[in-house]
N, C-alpha and C positions, 0 to 999 in steps of 0.2 A: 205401254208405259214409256219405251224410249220415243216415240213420237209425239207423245204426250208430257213433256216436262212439268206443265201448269199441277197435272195431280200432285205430285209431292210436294207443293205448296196449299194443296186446297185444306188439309184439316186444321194447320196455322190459320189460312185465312178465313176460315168459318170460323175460329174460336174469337182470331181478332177482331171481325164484326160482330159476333155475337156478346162476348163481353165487356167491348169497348165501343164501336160507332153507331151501333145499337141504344146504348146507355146513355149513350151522348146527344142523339137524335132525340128520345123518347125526354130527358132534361132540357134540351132547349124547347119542346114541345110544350113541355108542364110550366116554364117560367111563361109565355105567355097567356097564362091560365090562372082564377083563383080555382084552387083544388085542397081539402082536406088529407086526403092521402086515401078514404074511405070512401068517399060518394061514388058513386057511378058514371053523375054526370059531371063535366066540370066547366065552369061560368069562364067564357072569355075575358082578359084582361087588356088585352093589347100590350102597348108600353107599361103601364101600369107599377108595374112589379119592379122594371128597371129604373125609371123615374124614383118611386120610393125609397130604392135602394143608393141611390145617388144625394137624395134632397132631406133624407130621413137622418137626422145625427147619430141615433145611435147602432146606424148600422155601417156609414163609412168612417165614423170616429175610429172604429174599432182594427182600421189599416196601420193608425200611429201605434198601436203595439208591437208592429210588425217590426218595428225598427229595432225594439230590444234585440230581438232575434237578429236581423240583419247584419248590428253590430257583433255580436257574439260570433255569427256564420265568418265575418272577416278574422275574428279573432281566432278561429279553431285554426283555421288555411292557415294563420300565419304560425301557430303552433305546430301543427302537422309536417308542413314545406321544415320548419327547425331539423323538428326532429327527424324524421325524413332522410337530411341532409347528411345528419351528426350520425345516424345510423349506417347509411349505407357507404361507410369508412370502416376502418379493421376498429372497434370498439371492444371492451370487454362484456360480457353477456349481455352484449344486444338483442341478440335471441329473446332473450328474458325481456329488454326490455321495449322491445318490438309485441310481444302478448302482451305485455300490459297496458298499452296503448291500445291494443286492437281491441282488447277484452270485453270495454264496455260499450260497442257496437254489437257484441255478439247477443247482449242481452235485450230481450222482452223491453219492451217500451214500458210495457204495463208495470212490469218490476222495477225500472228503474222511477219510474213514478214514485209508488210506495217508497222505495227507500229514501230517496231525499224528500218524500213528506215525511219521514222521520225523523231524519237528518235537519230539519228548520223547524218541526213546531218545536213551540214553548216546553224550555226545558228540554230539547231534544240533545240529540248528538252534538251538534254544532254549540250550541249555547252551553253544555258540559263540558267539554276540550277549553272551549274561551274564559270559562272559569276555573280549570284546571290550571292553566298558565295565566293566571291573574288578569285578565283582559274580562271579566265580566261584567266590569261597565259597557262593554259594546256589544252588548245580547241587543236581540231584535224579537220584534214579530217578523222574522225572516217572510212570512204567506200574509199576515194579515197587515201590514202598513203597507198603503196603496205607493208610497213613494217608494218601496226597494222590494215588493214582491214580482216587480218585471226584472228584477236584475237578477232575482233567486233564481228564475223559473230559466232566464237566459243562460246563466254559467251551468247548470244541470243540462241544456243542451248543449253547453262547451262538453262537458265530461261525457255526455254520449254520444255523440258526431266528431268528436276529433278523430275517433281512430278509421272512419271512412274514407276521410282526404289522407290519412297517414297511411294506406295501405295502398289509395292511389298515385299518391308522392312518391310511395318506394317503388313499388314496380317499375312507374315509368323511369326513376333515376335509376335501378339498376339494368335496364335495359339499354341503356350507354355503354356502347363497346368501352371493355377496360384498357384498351391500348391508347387509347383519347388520355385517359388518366395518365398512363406512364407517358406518355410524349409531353404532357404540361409540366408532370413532376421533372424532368429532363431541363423544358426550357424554365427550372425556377419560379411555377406557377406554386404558390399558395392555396389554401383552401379556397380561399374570398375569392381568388382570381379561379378557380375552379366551378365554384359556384356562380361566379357572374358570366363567365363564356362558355362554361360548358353546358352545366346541368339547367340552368335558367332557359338557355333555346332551348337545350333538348327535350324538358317537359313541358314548352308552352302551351302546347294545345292539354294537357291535364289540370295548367293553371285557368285555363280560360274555362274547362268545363265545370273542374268549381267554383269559380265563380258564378257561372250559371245555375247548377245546384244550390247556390249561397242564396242567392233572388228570390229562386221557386219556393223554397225550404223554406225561406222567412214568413213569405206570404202565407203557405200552407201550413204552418205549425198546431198541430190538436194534441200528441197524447199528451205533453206533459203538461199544458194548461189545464188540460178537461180533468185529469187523474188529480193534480194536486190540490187546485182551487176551483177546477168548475166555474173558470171565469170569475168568482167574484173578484172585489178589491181591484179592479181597473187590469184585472190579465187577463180579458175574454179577446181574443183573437176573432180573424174573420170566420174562420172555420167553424170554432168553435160555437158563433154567434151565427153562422149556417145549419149546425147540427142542432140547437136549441129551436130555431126558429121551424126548421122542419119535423121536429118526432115531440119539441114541447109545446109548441102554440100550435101545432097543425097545418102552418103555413109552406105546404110543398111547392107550390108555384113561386111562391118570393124566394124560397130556402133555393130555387131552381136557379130564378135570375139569380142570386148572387153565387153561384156555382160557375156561372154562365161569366158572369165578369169576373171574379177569381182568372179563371182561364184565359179568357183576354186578355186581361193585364199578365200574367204571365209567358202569353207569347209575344206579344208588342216587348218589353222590355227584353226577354229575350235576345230579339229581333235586334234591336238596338244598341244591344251590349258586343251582337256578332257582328254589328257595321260596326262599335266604333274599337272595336279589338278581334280583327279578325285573326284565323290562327296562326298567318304568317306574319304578322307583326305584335302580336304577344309578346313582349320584355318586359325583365323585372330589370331596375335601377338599384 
């Protein structure tokens, strides 16, 4: 074995081929394929699959939902980076209010579904507080009006992704030597001025990774559309309009290409985001 170092990486790297470049091989195989998911045999397609999924409306329309998301992922970072901030200072039972930011990450996606489909339909939770304090002229079909059921489904991922970026906010600011701190309090540095020269470089590269998270995540969003609406009413994302096309029409090979460009587009952009904010020039203003 000491001659041998490769072994103690070999049961990693069997598992990492086997349930990743594996899976990924065998789906780019099946996008250029029509295939039921059942047949034995399956009918070449060539381009086919990828052309449709390009030329076809409603299956690239379904990327402009990504942006509710999008928007929201900017929104959690900038809540997270707050609180973050405001926390790792001598605060009173931050403790306390450090779990309860982190809390609704710890939870089931599946659950956090269900409960803000409570929380919006008719008559629910939301709509009884709003007429509790007089405000129930502004009841909604929180899920069923296609013009603010992308904004429901986005603030329910504010509430369970914030505490992600806020667990990765604190770590890395409290891993700034705290002598940094007392040498700025010394030369009459303020918070602001603490947070713009201090803590701002010192987690750039955790701003820039969520930001990259922010991108992926948008693109990729399935449980809380699929749990609460199942797509209808104009919240059917790509994913979601992936997993329908593949186990509900039968179309594994299309459900493949766009599996297949999902993936592209988020390593190109990626790609992109790492040329034009590399991690030694990440600053916040």
């Amino acid at each position: 074995m000491r001659n041998r170092p490769w072994l103690y990486l070999a049961p990693a790297l069997i598992l990492l081929i086997t349930f990743t470049y594996v899976p990924v091989a065998n789906m780019l195989y099946y996008s250029f394929h029509t295939w039921d998911g059942l047949d034995v045999t399956m009918d070449p397609a060539g381009f086919g699959n990828y052309i449709r999924v390009f030329t076809d409306e409603q299956y690239w329309r379904v990327f402009l939902v990504s942006g509710y998301y999008l928007v929201a992922s900017f929104a959690q970072i900038a809540i997270a980076l707050y609180f973050a901030v405001v926390l790792s200072f001598n605060v009173r039972f931050k403790n306390l209010f450090k779990g309860i930011l982190f809390f609704p990450y710890l939870l089931n996606g599946v659950a956090v579904g269900f409960v803000f489909l409570y929380l919006f339909q008719p008559d629910g939770t939301l709509d009884t507080m709003l007429r509790a304090i007089g405000l129930g002229e502004h009841t909604q079909y929180w899920l069923g009006n296609p013009d603010i059921a992308n904004f429901s489904l986005a603030g329910t991922s504010v509430w369970r992704f914030t505490g992600l970026n806020f667990v990765l906010f604190l770590g890395a600011i409290q891993s700034i030597p705290g002598e940094i701190y007392e040498a700025a309090e010394i030369d009459g540095a303020n918070r602001w001025h603490q947070f713009r020269h201090i803590i701002a470089p010192g987690i750039r590269r955790i701003i820039s990774l969520s930001f990259i998270l922010a991108i992926s995540g948008s693109l990729a969003v399935f449980e809380i559309p699929f749990i609460m609406t199942g797509g209808a009413n104009g919240t059917r994302t790509f994913v979601v309009q992936a997993y329908q096309t593949a186990f509900q029409f039968r179309q594994i090979g299309l459900a493949s290409a766009m599996a297949v460009v999902l993936l592209l587009i988020v390593l190109v952009l990626t790609w992109v985001q790492r040329r034009i904010l590399p991690d030694d020039e990440v600053t916040l203003t």
